[in-house]
C-alpha positions in Angstrom: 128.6 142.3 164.4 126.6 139.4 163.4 128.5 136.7 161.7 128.0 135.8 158.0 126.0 132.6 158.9 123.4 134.5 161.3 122.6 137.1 158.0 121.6 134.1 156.3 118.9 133.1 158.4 117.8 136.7 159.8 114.4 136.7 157.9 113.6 139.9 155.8 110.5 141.9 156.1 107.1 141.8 154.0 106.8 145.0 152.0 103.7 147.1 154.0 100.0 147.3 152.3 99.7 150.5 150.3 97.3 152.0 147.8 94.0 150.2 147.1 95.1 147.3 149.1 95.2 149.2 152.6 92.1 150.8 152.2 88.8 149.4 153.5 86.1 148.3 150.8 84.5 150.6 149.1 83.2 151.4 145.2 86.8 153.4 144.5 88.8 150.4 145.7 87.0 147.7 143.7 87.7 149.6 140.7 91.1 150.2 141.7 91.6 146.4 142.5 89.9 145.6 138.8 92.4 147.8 137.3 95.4 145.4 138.2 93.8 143.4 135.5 96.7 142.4 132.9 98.8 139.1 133.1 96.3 137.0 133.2 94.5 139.0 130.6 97.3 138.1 128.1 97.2 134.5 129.8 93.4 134.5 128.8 93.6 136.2 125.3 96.6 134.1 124.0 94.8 131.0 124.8 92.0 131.7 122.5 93.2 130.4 119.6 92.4 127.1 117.5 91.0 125.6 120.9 88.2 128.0 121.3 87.6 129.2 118.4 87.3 125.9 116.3 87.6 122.8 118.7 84.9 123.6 121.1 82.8 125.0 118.2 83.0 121.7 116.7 82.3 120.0 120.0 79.1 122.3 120.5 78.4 121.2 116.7 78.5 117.0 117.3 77.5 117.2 121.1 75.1 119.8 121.5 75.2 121.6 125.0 76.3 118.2 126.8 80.2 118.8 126.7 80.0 122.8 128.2 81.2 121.2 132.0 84.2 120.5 130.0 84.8 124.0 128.8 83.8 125.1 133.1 86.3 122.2 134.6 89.4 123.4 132.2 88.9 127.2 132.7 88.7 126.3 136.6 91.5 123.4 136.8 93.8 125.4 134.3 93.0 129.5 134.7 92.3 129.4 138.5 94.1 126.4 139.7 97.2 125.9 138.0 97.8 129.8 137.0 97.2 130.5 141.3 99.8 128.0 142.0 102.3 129.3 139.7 102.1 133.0 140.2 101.6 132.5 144.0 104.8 131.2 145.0 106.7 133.9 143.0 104.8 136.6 144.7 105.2 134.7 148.0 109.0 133.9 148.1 110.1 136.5 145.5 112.0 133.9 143.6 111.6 132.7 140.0 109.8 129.7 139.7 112.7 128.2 137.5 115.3 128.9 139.8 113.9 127.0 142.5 112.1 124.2 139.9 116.3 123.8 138.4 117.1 121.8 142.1 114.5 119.5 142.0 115.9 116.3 142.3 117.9 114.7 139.4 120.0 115.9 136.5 120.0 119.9 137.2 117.1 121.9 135.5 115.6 118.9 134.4 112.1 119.1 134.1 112.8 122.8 132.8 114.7 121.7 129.6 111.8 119.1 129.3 109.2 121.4 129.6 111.0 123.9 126.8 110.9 120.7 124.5 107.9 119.7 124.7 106.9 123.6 123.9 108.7 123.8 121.0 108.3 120.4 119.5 104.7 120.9 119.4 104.3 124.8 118.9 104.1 124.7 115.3 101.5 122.0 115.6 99.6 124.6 117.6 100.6 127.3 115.4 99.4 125.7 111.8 96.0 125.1 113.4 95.7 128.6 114.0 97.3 129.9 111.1 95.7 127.8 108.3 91.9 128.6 108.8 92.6 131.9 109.3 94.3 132.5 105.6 91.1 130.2 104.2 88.7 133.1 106.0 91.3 135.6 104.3 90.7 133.8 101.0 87.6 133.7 101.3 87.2 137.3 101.7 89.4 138.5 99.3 88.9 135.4 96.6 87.7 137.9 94.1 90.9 140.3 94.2 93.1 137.2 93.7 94.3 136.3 90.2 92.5 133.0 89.0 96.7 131.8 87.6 96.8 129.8 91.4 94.6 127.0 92.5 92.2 128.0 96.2 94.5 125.7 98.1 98.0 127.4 96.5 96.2 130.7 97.7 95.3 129.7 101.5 98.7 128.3 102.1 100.5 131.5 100.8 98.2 133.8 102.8 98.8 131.5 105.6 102.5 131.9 105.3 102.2 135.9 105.4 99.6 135.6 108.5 102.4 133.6 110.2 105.1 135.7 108.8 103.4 139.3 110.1 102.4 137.7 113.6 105.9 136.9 113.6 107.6 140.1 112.8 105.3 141.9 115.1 105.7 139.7 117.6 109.3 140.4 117.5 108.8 144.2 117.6 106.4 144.8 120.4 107.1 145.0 124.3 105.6 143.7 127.0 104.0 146.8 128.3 102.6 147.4 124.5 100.8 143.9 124.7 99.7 143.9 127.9 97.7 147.1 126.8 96.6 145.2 123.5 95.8 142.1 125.1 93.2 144.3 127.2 91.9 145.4 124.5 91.2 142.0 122.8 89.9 140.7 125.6 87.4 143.7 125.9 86.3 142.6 122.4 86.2 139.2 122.7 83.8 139.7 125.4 81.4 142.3 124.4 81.3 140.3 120.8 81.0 137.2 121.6 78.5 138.1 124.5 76.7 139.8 121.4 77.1 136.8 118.8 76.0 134.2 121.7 72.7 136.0 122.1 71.8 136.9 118.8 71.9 133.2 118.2 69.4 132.9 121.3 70.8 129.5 123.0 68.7 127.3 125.2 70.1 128.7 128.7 68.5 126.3 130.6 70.3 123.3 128.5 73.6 125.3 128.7 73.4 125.3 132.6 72.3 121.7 133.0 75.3 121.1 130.3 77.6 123.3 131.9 76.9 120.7 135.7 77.0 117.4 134.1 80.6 116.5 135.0 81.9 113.7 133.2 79.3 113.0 131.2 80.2 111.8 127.5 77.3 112.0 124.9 77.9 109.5 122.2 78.4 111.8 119.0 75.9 111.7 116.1 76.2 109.3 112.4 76.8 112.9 110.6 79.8 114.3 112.9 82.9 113.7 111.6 84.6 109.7 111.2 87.5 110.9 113.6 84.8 112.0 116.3 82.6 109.2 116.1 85.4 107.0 115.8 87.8 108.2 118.9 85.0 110.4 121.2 87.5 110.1 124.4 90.3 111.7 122.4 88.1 113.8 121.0 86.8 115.2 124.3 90.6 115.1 126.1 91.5 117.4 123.2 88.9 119.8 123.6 89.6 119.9 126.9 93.6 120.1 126.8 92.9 123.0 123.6 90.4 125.2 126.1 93.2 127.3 128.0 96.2 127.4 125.5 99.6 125.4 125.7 101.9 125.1 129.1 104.2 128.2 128.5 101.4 130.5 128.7 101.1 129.5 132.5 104.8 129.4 133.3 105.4 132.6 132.3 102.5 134.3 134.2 104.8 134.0 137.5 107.4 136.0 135.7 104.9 138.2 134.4 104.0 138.8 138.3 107.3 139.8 138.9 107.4 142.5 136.4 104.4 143.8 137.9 106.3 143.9 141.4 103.2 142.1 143.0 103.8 140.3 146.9 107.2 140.1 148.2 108.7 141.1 144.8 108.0 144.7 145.2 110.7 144.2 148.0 113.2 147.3 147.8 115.7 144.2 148.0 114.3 141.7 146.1 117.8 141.2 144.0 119.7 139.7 147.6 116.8 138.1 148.1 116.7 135.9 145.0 120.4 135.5 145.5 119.9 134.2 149.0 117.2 131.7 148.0 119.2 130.6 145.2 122.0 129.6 147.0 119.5 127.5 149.9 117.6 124.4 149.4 114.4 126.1 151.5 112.5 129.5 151.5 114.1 130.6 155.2 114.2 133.8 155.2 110.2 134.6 155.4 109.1 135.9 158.8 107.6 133.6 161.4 105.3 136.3 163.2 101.8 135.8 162.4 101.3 139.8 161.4 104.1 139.5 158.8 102.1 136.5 157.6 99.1 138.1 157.5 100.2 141.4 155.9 101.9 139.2 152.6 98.7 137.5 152.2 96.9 141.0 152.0 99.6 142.2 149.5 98.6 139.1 147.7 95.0 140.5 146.4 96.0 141.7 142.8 97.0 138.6 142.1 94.0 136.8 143.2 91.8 139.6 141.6 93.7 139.4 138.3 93.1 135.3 137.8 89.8 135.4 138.6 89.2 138.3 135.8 91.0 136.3 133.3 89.4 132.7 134.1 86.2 134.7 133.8 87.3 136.0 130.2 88.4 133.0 129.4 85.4 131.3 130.6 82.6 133.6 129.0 84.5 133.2 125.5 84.9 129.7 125.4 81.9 128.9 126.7 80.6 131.5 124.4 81.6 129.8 121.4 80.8 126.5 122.8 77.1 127.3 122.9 77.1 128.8 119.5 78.2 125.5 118.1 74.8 123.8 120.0 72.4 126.5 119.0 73.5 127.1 115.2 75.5 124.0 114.1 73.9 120.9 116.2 70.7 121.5 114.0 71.8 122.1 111.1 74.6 118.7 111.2 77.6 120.7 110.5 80.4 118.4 110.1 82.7 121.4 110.0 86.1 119.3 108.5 88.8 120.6 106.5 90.7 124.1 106.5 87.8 125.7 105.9 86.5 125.4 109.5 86.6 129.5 110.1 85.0 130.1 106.3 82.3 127.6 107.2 81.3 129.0 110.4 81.0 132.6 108.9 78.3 131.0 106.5 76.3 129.6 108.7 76.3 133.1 110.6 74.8 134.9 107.3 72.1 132.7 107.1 70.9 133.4 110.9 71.6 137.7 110.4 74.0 139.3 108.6 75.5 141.9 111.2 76.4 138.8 112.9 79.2 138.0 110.4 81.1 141.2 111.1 80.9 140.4 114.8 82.1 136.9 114.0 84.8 138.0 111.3 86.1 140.9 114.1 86.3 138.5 116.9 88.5 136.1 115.0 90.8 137.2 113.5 91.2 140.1 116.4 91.4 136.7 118.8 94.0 134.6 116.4 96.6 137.2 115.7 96.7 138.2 119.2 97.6 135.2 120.0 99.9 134.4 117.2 101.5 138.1 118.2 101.7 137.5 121.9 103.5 133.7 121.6 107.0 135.0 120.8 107.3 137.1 124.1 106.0 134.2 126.0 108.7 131.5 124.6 111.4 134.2 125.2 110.6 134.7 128.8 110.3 131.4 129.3 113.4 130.3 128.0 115.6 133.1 129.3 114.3 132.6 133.2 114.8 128.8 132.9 117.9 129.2 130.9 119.5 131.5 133.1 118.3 129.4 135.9 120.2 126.1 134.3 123.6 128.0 133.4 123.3 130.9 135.9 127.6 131.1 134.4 126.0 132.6 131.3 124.5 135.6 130.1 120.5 135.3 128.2 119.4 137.5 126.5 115.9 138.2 126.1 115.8 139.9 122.5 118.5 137.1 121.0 116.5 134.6 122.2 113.3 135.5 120.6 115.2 136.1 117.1 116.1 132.4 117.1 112.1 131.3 118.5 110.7 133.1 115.7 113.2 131.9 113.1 112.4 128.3 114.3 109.1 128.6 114.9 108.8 130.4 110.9 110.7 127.2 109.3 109.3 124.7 110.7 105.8 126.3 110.3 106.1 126.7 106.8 107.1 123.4 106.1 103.8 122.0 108.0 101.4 124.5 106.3 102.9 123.2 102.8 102.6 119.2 104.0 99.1 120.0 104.2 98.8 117.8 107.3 95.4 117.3 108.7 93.6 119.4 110.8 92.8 116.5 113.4 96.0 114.6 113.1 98.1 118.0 114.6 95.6 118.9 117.1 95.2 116.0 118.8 99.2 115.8 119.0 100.2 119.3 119.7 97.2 119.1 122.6 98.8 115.6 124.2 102.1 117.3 124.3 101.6 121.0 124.9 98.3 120.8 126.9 97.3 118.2 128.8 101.1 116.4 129.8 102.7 119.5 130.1 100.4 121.2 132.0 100.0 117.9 134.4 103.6 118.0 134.6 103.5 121.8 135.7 100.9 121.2 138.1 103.0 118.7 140.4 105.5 121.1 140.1 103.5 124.2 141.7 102.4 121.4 144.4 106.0 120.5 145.1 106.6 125.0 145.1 103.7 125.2 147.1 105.0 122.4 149.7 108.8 124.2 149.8 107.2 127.2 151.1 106.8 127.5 154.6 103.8 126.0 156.4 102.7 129.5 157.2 102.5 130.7 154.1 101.1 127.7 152.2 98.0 128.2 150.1 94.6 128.0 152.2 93.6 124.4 152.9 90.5 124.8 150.4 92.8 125.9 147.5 95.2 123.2 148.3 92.5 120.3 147.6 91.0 122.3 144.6 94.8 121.8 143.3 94.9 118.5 144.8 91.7 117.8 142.4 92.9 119.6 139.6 96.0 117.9 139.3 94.0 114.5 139.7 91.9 115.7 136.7 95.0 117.0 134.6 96.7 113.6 134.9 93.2 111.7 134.1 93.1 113.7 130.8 96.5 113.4 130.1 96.3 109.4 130.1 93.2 109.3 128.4 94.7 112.1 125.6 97.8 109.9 125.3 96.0 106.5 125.0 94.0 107.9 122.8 96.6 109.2 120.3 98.7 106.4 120.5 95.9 104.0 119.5 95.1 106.0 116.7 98.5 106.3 115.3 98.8 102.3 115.9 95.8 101.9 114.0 96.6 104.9 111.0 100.3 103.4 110.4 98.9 99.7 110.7 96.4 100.5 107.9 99.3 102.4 106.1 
């Protein structure tokens, strides 16, 4: 009988290649591989919210088609890069990212109770963005219905409040496996009707390619875009970029989300010992050495690498989407586009072009916004309960208690903002700093550090593991130049105050 110390170190096997995955290429198998799509579409469809939808308008509004390599380096840094890393060493080791990320060095679980902070100090900063313009395009809709006893901006904030409220108790009501299905569906419309709105507006292609290459180029912004543009174009440009791809949760929880879907060494018929053993050793060392082994978990790998690069290509064509919109409509006709009314404004300038195109604009909205209001819940839960359980593993999380409490923060403190009346810039450019571009830098040395405690074998490919190596340069580049950036600002607003 081999002794308890010898079971520790005998490595397990890879689950064998079934289905789709074992057979060769053919039409039937492509399909089958496209129909894994689903984590990354709710990755994709939550984060288009205020970022694509109004930030990157705006950008296309002041900047033309010069700032569309921004939209192509965040959906490539962020929806490939950083959502590869993440999900890849969960489906390689089996474990839960938080349980190994709780023994990095330092005060235990560290950089998970930071990351949970930062997430819920600035989610309703991200979450009044979203919420406000959509109840001034509700107002604006339904102005005429509503008694004339309230003044318009009484009226926005209380249809606000129910837009919030709603997303809210929805959120709190629907399962995974339910919004997975409806996240498909958004992202089929967001597609098809932005694809739609984009060439009804009939953009200059050929500006929107050279745009879409000029890396790191910074057009100065025109007299007519707005003061806080003109005056702060860097932190302008690091919010955009930190807005196109949603806040840091949505990418922590897409390794947990590759769990539930069983994908790589998860779908292991023992996959509970094994996350017990690697939670009680410093190292993954219980993956075999033998270079079949090693080859057949990178070929059980495949729907994860077919379901990133469906959603960064959703993500992608919609941001970019709205991006060039803003150039072709806006740019010409100096839209300064400040205010709550940034949604109602937009859906003007629509009429005057063709009036089918409002509908399609209206459908894609507030279809886009609500899903990801809806969806948000369900992400902060898993989150929390994964790298709470990883923290205290002594006590017991629950999923559904948790999100109670998320919701019932998240609907206070959002209130309170919406009725501050807070401006539009002010909480973008904050919740993006915090939520966006440091957390998501943050999260990014941490799936290089996961990646590295993984062994050599079964490290990413040498090509992906400089396209992080970039990616993580560019995330902390952005993040210094968002933080700067705000800080100056606030130095300058409080010493003018």
């Amino acid at each position: 009988m081999q002794s308890e110390e010898n079971q520790k170190i005998e490595p397990v096997d890879i689950p064998p290649v079934t289905g789709p995955y074992a057979e060769p290429w053919s039409m039937k198998k492509i399909i089958a591989l496209a129909a894994v799509f689903g984590p990354a579409a709710i990755v994709a469809s939550v984060s288009i919210g205020a970022g694509e939808t109004i930030v990157v308008v705006r950008a296309g509004a002041w900047a033309g088609y010069n700032l569309l390599w921004l939209v192509l380096l965040s959906c490539v840094v962020k929806g490939v890069f950083v959502t590869y890393l993440l999900g890849r060493y969960t489906a390689v080791s089996g474990e839960y990212i938080g349980s190994r990320l709780a023994k990095l060095p330092g005060p235990r679980g560290w950089l998970l109770i930071a990351i949970v902070i930062f997430e819920m100090i600035g989610a309703p900063l991200a979450w009044v963005p979203i919420g406000k313009p959509c109840g001034a395009l509700l107002h604006h809709l339904f102005r005429d219905a509503l008694p004339s006893m309230l003044a318009q901006p009484v009226w926005e904030n209380l249809i606000t409040s129910c837009f919030i409220t709603f997303a809210l108790l929805f959120g709190l009501r629907i399962s995974f496996e339910r919004l997975e299905k409806q996240q498909l569906i958004i992202c089929a419309i967001l597609v098809v009707g932005t694809i739609i709105g984009t060439l009804m507006v009939r953009p200059d292609f050929g500006k929107a390619l050279v745009g879409s290459l000029r890396f790191g180029y910074l057009p100065e912004f025109p007299e007519w875009a707005p003061k806080d543009a003109v005056e702060n174009p860097l932190l302008t440009m690091a919010t955009a970029f930190g807005y196109v791809g949603g806040s840091v949760m949505g990418y922590v929880v897409y390794a947990n989300w590759v769990s539930m879907h069983r994908w790589g060494m998860t779908s292991h018929q023992n996959i509970d010992a094994i996350r017990q053993r690697a939670a009680s050793s410093h190292s993954v060392d219980y993956l075999p050495e033998q270079p079949g082994q090693v080859s057949q978990l990178r070929q059980i790998l495949a729907p994860l690498r077919w379901d990133i690069g469906m959603g960064a290509i959703v993500l992608f064509i919609v941001t970019g989407a709205f991006m060039i919109s803003g150039a072709a409509v806006l740019y010409g006709m100096q839209s300064t586009f400040e205010g709550w009314s940034l949604l109602t404004d937009q859906a003007s300038v629509w009429q005057n072009i063709h009036g089918s195109l409002v509908w399609v604009y209206y459908i894609c909205i507030i279809v886009a916004l609500w899903g990801t209001l809806q969806a948000l819940p369900e992400i902060y839960a898993r989150v929390m309960q994964e790298f709470f359980q990883a923290i205290w593993p002594q006590h017991e999380w629950n999923y559904d208690t948790l999100r109670r409490w998320v919701c019932l923060y998240i609907f206070i403190t959002t209130m309170v903002l919406i009725w501050l009346n807070i401006p539009f810039d002010i909480l973008t450019q904050v919740a993006g700093f915090i939520l966006a571009n440091f957390s998501i830098a943050l999260m990014m040395l941490a799936a290089l550090y996961l990646n590295a405690k993984l062994p050599a074998a079964y490290r990413t490919r040498p090509f992906m593991f400089v396209g992080a190596l970039i990616s993580a340069a560019v995330l902390i580049v952005f993040a210094g130049i968002s933080g700067w950036g705000l800080y100056a600002k606030l130095v300058k607003l409080f010493a003018g105050t």
